[in-house]
LODO-515503 format. One record per residue (C-alpha): residue number from 1; residue in one letter; x, y, z. Coordinates in steps of 0.02 Angstrom, whole numbers, always signed. Layout:
! LODO-515503
   seq   type       c1       c2       c3
   NUM      a        X        Y        Z
...
! end
This chain:
! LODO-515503
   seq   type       c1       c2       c3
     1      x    +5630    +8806    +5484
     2      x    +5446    +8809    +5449
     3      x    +5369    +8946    +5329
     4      x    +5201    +8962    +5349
     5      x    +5077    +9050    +5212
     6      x    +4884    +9072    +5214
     7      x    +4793    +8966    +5088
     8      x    +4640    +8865    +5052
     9      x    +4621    +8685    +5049
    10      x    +4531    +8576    +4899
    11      x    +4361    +8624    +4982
    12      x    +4384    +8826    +4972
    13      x    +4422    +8831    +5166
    14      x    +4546    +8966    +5223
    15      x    +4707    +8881    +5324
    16      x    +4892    +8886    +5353
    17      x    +5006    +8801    +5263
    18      x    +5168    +8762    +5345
    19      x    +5336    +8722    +5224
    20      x    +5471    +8641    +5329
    21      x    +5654    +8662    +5295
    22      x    +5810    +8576    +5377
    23      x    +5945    +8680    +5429
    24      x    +6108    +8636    +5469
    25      x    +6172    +8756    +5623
    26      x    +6091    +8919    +5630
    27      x    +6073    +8909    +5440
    28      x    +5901    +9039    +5427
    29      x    +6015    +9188    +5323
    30      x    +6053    +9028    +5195
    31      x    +5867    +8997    +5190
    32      x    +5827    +9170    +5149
    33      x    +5978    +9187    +5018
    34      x    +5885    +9046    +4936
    35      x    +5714    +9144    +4928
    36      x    +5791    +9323    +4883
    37      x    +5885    +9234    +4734
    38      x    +5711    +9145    +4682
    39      x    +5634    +9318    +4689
    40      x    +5758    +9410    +4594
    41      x    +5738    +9273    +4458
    42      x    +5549    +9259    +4441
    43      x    +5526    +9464    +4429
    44      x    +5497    +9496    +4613
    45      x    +5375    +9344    +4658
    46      x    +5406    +9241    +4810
    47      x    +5402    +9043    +4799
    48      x    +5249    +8993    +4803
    49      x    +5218    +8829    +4930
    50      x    +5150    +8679    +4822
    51      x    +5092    +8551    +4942
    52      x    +5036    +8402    +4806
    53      x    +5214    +8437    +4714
    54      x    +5294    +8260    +4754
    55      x    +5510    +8243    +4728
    56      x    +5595    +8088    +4713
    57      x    +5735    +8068    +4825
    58      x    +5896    +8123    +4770
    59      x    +5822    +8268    +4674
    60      x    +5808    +8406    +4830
    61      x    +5846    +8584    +4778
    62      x    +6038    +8636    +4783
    63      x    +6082    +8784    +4806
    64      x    +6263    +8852    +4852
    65      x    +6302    +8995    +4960
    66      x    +6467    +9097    +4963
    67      x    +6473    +9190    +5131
    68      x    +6353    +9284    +5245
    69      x    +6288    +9450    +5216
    70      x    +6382    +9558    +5339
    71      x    +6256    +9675    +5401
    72      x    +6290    +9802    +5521
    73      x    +6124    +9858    +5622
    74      x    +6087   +10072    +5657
    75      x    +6137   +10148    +5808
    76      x    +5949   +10171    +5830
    77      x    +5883    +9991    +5784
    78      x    +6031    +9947    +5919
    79      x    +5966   +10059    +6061
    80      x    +5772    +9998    +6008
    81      x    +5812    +9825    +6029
    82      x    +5896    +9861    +6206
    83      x    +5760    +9955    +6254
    84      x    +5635    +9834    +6226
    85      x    +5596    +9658    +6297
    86      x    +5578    +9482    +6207
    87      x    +5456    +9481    +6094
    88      x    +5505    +9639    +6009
    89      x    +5352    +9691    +5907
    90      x    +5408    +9780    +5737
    91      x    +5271    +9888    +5654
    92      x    +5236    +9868    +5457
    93      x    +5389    +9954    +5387
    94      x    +5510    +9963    +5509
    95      x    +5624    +9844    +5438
    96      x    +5560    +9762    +5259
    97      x    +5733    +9659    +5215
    98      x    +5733    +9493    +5291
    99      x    +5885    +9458    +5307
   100      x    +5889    +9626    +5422
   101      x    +5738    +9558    +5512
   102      x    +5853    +9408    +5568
   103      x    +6019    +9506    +5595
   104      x    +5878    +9582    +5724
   105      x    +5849    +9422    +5785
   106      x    +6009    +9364    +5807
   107      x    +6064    +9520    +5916
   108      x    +5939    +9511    +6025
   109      x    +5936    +9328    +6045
   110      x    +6115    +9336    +6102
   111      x    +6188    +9159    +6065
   112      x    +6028    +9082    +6111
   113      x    +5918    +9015    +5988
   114      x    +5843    +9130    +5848
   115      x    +5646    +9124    +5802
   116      x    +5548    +9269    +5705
   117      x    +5399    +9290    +5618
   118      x    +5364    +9430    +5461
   119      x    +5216    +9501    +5409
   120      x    +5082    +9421    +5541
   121      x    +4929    +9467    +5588
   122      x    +4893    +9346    +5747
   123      x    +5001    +9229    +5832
   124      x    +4952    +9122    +5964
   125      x    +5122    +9107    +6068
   126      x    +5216    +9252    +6025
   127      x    +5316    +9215    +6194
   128      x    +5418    +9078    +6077
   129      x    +5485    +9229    +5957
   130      x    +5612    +9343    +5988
   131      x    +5566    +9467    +5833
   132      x    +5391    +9507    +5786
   133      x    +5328    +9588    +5626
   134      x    +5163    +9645    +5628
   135      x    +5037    +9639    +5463
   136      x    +4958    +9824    +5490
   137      x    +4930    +9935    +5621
   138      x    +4787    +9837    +5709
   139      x    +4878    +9661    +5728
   140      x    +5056    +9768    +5798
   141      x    +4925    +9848    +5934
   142      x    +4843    +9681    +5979
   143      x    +5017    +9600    +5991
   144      x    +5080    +9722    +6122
   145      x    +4929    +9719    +6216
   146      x    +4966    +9520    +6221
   147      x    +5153    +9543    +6253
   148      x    +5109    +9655    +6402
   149      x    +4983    +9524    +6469
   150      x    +5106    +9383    +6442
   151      x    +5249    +9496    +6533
   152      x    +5150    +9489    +6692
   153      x    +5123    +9315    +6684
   154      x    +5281    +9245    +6771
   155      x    +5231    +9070    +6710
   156      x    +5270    +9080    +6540
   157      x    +5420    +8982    +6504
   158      x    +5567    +9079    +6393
   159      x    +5606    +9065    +6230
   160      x    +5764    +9002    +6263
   161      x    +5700    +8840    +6354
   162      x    +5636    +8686    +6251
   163      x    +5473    +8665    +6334
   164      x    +5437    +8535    +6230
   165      x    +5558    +8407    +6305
   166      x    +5514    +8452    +6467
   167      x    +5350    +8424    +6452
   168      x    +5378    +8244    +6360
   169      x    +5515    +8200    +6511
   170      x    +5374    +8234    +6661
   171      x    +5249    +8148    +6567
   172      x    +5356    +8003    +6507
   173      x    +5430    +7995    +6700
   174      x    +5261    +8022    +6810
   175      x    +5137    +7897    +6656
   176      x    +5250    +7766    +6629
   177      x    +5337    +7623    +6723
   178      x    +5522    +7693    +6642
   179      x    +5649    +7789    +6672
   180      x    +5730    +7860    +6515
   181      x    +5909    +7931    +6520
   182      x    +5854    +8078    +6410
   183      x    +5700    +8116    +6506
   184      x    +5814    +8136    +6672
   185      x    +5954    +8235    +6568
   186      x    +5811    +8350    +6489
   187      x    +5771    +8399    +6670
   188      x    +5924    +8432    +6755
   189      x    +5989    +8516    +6617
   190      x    +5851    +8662    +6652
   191      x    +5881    +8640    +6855
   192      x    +6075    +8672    +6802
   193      x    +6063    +8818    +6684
   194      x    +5920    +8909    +6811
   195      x    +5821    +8895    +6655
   196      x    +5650    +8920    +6754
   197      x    +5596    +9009    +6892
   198      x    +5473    +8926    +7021
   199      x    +5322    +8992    +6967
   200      x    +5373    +8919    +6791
   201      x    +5403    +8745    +6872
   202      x    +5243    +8741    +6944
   203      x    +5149    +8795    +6820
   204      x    +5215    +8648    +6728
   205      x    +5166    +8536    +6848
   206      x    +5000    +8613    +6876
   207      x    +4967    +8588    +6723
   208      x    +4995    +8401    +6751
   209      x    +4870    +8383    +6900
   210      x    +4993    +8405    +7020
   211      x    +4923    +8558    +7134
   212      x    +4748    +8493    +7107
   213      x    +4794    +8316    +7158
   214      x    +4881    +8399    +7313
   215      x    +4696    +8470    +7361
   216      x    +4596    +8343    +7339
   217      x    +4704    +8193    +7404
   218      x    +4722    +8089    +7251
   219      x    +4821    +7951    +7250
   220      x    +4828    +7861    +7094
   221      x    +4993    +7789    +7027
   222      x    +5037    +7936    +6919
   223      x    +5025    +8082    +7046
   224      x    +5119    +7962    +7165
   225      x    +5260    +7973    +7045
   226      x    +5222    +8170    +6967
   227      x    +5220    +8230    +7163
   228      x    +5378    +8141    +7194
   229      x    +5468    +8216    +7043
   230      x    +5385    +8399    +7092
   231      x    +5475    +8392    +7259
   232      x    +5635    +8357    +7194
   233      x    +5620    +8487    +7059
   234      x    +5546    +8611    +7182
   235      x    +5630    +8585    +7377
   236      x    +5501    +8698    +7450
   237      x    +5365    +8562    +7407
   238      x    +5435    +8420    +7499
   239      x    +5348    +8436    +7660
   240      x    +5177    +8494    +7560
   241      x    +5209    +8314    +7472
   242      x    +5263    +8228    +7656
   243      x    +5085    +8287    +7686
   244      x    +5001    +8216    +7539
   245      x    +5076    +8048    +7598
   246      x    +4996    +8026    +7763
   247      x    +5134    +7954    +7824
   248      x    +5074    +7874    +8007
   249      x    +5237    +7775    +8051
   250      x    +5315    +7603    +8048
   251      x    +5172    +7545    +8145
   252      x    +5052    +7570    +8053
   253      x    +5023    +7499    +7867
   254      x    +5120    +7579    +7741
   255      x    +5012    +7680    +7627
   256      x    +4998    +7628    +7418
   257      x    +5060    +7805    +7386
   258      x    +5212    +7789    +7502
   259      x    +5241    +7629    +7392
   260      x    +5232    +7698    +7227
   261      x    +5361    +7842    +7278
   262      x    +5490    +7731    +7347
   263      x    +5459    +7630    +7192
   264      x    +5479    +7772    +7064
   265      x    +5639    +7859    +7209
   266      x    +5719    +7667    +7176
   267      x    +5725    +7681    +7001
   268      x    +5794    +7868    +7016
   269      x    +5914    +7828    +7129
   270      x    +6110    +7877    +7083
   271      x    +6055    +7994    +6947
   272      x    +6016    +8148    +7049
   273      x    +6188    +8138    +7157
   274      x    +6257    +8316    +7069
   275      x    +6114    +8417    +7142
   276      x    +6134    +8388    +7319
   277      x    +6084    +8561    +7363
   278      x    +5895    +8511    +7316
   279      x    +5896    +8372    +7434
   280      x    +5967    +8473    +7605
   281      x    +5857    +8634    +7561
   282      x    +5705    +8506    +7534
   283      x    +5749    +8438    +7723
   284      x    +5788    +8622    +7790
   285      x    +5590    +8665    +7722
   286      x    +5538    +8492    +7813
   287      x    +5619    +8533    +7985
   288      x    +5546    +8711    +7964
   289      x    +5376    +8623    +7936
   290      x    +5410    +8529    +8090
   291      x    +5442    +8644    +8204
   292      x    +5387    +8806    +8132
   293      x    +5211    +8770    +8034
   294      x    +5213    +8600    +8133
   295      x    +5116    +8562    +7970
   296      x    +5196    +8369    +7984
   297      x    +5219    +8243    +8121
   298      x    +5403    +8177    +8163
   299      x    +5368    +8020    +8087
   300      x    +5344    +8079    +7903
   301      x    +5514    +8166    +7928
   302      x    +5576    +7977    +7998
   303      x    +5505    +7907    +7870
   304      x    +5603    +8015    +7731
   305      x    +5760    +8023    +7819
   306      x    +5759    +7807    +7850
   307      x    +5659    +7722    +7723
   308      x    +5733    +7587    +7627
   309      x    +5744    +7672    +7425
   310      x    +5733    +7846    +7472
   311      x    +5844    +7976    +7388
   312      x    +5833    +8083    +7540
   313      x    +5888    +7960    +7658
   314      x    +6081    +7969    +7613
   315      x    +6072    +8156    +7676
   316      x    +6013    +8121    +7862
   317      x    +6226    +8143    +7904
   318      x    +6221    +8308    +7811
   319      x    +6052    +8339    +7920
   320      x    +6144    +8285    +8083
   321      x    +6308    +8388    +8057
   322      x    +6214    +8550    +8017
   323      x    +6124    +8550    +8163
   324      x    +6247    +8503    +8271
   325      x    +6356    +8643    +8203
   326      x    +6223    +8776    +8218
   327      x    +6189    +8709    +8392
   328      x    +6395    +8755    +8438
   329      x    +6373    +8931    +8340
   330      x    +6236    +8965    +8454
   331      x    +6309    +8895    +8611
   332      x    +6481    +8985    +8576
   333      x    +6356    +9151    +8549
   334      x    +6282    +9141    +8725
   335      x    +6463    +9100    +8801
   336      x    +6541    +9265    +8717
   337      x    +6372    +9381    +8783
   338      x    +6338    +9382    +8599
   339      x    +6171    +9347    +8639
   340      x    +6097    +9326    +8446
   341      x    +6213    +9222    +8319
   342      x    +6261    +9289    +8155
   343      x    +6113    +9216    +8019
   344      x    +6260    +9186    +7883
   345      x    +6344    +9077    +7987
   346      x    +6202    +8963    +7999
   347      x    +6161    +8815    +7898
   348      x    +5984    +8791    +7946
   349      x    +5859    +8933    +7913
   350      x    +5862    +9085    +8075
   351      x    +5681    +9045    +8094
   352      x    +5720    +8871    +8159
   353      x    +5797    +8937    +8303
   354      x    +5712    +9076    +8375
   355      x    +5633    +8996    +8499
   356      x    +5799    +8897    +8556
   357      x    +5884    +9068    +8605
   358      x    +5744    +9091    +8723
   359      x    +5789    +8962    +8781
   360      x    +5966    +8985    +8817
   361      x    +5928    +9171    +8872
   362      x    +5811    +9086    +9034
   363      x    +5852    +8890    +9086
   364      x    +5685    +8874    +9156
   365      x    +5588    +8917    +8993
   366      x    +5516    +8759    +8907
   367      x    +5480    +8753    +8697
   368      x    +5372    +8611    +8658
   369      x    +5393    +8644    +8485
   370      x    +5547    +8576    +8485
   371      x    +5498    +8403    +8541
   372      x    +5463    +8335    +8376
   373      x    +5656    +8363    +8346
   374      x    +5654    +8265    +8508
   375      x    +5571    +8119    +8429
   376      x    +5647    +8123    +8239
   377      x    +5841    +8115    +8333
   378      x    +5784    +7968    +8419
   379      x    +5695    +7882    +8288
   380      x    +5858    +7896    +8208
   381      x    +5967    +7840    +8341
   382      x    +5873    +7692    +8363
   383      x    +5843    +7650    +8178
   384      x    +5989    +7571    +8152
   385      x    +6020    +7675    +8003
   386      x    +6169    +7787    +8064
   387      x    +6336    +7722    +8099
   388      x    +6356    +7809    +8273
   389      x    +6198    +7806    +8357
   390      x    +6244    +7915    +8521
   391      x    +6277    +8047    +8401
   392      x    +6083    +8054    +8375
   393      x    +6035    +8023    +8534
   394      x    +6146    +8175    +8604
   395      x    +6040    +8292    +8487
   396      x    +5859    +8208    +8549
   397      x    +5931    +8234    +8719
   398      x    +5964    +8426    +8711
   399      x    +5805    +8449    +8603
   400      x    +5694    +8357    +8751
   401      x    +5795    +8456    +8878
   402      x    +5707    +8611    +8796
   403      x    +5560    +8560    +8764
   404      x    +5514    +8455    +8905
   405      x    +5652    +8507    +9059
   406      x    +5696    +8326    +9082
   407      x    +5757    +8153    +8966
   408      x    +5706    +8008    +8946
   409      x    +5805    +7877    +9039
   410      x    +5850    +7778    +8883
   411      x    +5894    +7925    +8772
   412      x    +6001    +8002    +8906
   413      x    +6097    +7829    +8926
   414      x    +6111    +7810    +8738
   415      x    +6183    +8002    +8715
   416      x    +6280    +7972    +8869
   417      x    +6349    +7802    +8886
   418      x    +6478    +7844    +9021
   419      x    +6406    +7957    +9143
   420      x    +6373    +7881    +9288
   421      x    +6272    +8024    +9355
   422      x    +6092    +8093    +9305
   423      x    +6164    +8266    +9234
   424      x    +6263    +8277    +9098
   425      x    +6319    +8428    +8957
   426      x    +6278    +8426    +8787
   427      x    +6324    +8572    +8667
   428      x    +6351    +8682    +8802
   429      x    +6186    +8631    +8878
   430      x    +6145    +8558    +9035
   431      x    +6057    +8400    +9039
   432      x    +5955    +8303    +9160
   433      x    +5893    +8134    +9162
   434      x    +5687    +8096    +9196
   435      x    +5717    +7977    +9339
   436      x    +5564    +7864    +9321
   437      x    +5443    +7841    +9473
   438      x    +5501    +7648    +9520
   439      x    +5684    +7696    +9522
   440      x    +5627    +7862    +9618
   441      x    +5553    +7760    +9762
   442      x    +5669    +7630    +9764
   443      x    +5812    +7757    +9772
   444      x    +5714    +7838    +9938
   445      x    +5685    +7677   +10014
   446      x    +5864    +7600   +10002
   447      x    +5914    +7786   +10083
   448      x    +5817    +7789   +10241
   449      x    +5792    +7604   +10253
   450      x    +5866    +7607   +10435
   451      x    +5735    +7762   +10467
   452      x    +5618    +7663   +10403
   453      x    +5657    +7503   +10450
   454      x    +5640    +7560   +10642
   455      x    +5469    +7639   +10602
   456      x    +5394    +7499   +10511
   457      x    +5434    +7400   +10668
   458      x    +5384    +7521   +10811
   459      x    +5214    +7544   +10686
   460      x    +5196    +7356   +10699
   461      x    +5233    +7332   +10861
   462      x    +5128    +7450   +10902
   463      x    +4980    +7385   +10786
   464      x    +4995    +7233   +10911
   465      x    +5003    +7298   +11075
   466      x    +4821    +7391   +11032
   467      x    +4745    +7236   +10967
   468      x    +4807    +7120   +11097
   469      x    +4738    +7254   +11237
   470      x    +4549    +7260   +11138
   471      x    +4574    +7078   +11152
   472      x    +4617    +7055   +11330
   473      x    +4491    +7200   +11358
   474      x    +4357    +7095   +11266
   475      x    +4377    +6935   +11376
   476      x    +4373    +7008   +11536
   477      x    +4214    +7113   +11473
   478      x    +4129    +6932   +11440
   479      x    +4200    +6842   +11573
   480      x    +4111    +6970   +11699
   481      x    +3946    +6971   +11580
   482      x    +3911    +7131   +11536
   483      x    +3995    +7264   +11406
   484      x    +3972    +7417   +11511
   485      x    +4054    +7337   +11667
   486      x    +4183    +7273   +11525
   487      x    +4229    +7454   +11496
   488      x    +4259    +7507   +11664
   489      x    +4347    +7377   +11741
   490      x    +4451    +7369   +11570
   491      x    +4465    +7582   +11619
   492      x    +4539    +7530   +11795
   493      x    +4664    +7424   +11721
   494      x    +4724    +7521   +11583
   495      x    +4743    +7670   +11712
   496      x    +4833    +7568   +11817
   497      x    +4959    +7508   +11684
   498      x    +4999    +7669   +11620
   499      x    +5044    +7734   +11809
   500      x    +5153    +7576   +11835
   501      x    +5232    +7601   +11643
   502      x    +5264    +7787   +11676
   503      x    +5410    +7741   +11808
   504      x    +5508    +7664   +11688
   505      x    +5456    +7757   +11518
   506      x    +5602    +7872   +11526
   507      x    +5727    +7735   +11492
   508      x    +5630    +7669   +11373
   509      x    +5619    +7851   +11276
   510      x    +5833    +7871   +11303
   511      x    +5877    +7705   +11217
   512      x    +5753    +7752   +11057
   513      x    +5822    +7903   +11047
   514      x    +6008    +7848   +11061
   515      x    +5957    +7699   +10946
   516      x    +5901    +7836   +10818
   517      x    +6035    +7960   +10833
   518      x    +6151    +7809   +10784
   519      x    +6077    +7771   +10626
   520      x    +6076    +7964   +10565
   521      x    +6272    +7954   +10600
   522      x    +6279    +7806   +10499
   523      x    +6187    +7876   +10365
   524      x    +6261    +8053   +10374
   525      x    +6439    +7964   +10376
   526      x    +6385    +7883   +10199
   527      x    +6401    +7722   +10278
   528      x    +6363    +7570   +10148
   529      x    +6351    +7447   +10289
   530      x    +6158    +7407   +10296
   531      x    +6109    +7326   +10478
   532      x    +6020    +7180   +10464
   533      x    +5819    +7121   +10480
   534      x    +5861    +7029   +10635
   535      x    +5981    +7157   +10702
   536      x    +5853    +7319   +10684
   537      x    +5710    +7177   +10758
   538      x    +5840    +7142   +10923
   539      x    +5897    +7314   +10952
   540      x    +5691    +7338   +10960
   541      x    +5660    +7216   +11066
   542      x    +5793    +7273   +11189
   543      x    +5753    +7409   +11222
   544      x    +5565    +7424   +11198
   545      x    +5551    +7279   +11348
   546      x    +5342    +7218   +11382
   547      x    +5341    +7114   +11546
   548      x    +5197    +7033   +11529
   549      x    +5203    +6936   +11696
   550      x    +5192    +7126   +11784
   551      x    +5081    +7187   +11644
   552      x    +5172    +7335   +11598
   553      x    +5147    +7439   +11450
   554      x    +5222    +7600   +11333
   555      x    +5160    +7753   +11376
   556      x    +5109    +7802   +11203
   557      x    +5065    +7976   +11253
   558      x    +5237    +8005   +11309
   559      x    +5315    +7940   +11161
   560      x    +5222    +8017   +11041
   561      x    +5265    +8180   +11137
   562      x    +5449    +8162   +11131
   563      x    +5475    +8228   +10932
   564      x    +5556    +8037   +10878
   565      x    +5405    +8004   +10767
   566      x    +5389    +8161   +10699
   567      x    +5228    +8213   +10823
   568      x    +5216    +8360   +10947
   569      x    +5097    +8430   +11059
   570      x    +5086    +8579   +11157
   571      x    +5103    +8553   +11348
   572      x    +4971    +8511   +11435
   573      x    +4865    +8481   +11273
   574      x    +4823    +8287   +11242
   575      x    +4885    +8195   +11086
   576      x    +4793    +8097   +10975
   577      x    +4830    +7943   +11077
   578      x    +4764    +8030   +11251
   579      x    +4679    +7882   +11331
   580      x    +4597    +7998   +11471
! end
């Protein structure tokens, strides 16, 4: 106990004078015994506080007390003190026995711990008393102006918690390279009890640098380790301190910040296990961040939920199994026409999901915000961090189903190993894979490669009938010495072909068509018997006959006319390949 008198020091200067006692228990009434019994003997003076009188040890004061007063407060002093909140500000007179002054004290404290001051005129912290006796009329006015200020300041700390210690324990964690025992106890004691609010918190570590440091990007050592601290302390900072990191992903270089916290989350690791409910609402605020504020990227939450020394990372399960359960409370919603779930029986926050019952009320809406749960799910699938991988790959796979309609090939194989078709059901949600472009084409070519088989060749075929005519054209043009009489003798010829060719054109037309009604049996018949190169090239060449010894040709007008290429015309309109 400390009793503290106005004096003045060798040099005539007014100060206070503090006289410290040790107490045993809540020993102030034996304190006061001492002084009442000192004033009855010395005619009503009170000890005066000598501070050059030296002692020898062994030759403290003794005195023996009996028993405690029993004092028994007023009704009205009872009601007063009820009334009124902690400080209680006494006016001169109101209660002049000090050992009723503390009786005061101890009531109001109620088991806590028991502080008052008597006969004061200022007092710079009057937060840290519980009973206040003001000097004169003046000092009790300016002392509940102050207590009315201070009420309204939510960031005053209570009288019941030892500020002190806290303060040491952040400053001893976040300036040093230790970790005391007694600095972590000090602090989860006061998360255990609900000893501070949040404002309280932060004010502490505002008053450490911390909010500052958060503003203007520092990144020295200390605030690597005060931030890290702050976050678990306060779960609503984590993603504000995910921020701070700059966290880019395993790519790129890891950051000297990111290696101080994993430094300082080592050497906290296994002391923090009791207050696992920090740790999952921290990650509840960082998927919010995600996907809400989208204030992060997908990698800082990777990065938390996979690095090697982080005391978040042993919470990714708890992560996985509450979304996966609100996912089912959601999907077993929809199914009973309940078409909003119940908030309570959630585990994540409502907000999350808003946008995912959207979802579910019309399949064709997309949510890109949910994509970077897309990403984090397979980070952690393929991290090699989880024990069953698919388990995080199903929940990338339904979040990329909403965001994006489709899923990747690889995360739909690695959340369905065993389907052996491109849809699937997760959750209650249907699922389809992104087939990729390659695999598209290859999958249209191997079913119409008879189709196209036969068209490549008739196109070829084709190709070379044309070329060999310009050729044969070409020669007889020089052979007779002049271009123009080139083109009409090359006219008479081609004219006379095509009237020669036109006899036996329809048989020619009846065996393609026959040929291609075959193959769309085949194919319609599911038939996994593919024909040959040299079978497709022979049926061809059977049927499509070119006598060259009585120079006769395809009518390519009349094939192109006949619908087996896809073409058409009009009668008596020319086709593209009209030689008239």
């Amino acid at each position: 106990m400390a009793v503290v008198t106005s004096g003045q020091d060798e040099g005539g200067r007014s100060t206070s004078f503090y006289r410290y006692f040790l107490c045993e228990g809540r020993g102030l009434w034996k304190i006061l015994a001492w002084m009442e019994h000192y004033q009855q003997k010395s005619g009503g003076k009170w000890p005066v506080f000598d501070p050059f009188a030296s002692k020898q040890l062994g030759e403290s004061h003794q005195w023996n007390v009996n028993a405690k007063p029993k004092l028994k407060l007023p009704d009205d002093w009872q009601s007063f003190l009820n009334e009124n909140d902690t400080p209680v500000i006494l006016s001169l007179g109101y209660a002049s026995d000090l050992q009723m002054i503390n009786a005061m004290a101890e009531v109001k404290a109620n088991g806590e711990q028991v502080s008052w001051a008597y006969n004061v005129e200022v007092i710079e912290h009057p937060e840290q008393f519980t009973i206040i006796q003001a000097a004169n009329e003046q000092s009790y006015q300016s002392l509940m102006q102050k207590r009315q200020s201070q009420a309204n300041n939510a960031r005053l700390m209570p009288l019941s918690v030892d500020e002190a210690a806290i303060k040491t324990a952040i400053n001893g964690l976040s300036g040093g390279s230790q970790v005391r025992d007694e600095w972590i106890q000090s602090i989860l004691a006061t998360l255990e009890g609900n000893q501070l609010t949040v404002e309280q918190w932060e004010a502490v570590f505002d008053d450490r640098g911390a909010g500052m440091a958060i503003k203007r990007g520092s990144a020295d050592r200390r605030m690597g380790r005060l931030l890290t601290l702050r976050a678990f302390v306060l779960p609503e900072t984590l993603p504000e301190f995910l921020e701070w990191l700059k966290i880019q992903g395993k790519k790129n270089k890891e950051t000297s910040q990111q290696q101080v916290s994993i430094d300082f989350q080592y050497q906290l690791k296994n002391k923090l296990n009791k207050f696992e409910q920090h740790f999952t609402e921290g990650i509840n605020k960082v998927l919010k961040a995600l996907i809400i504020e989208q204030s992060i990227p997908a990698t800082a939450a990777v990065w938390l939920l996979t690095e090697t020394g982080s005391i978040w990372a042993p919470y990714r399960y708890r992560l996985m199994e509450d979304v996966r359960t609100d996912l089912n409370t959601i999907n077993n919603s929809f199914s009973s026409n309940n078409r909003q779930p119940e908030p309570q029986r959630l585990r994540c926050e409502k907000d999350i999901w808003g946008n995912l019952c959207v979802c579910w009320n019309n399949y064709s809406y997309r949510s890109v915000r949910y994509k970077p749960f897309a990403e984090l799910f397979a980070q952690l699938g393929k991290s090699g961090s989880i024990n069953e991988p698919s388990a995080a790959y199903e929940l990338s796979a339904y979040f990329y189903q909403v965001s994006e309609g489709k899923v990747p090939t690889e995360i739909f194989k690695g959340a369905l190993p065993r389907e052996g078709s491109d849809e699937g059901t997760i959750l209650g949600l249907k699922v389809e894979r992104k087939i990729p472009l390659p695999e598209n084409a290859g999958r249209f070519v191997k079913s119409n490669a008879r189709l196209l088989c036969i068209g490549i060749m008739f196109m070829s075929w084709s190709g070379m009938m044309l070329v060999l005519g310009y050729k044969y054209g070409f020669e007889k043009g020089l052979a007779k010495g002049s271009v123009g009489q080139q083109t009409s003798e090359n006219y008479r010829i081609t004219g006379e072909k095509k009237r020669r060719a036109l006899e036996k054109f329809p048989k020619t037309v009846e065996e393609i068509e026959n040929i291609v009604s075959e193959l769309t049996r085949l194919k319609d018949r599911g038939t996994e018997t593919e024909p040959s190169r040299d079978q497709i090239i022979k049926e061809i060449k059977n049927t499509l006959v070119v006598n060259e010894e009585e120079s006769e040709e395809i009518d390519y007008e009349k094939a192109t006319s006949t619908g087996l290429l896809g073409c058409s015309r009009e009668k008596g309109k020319s086709s593209s390949f009209d030689y008239e």
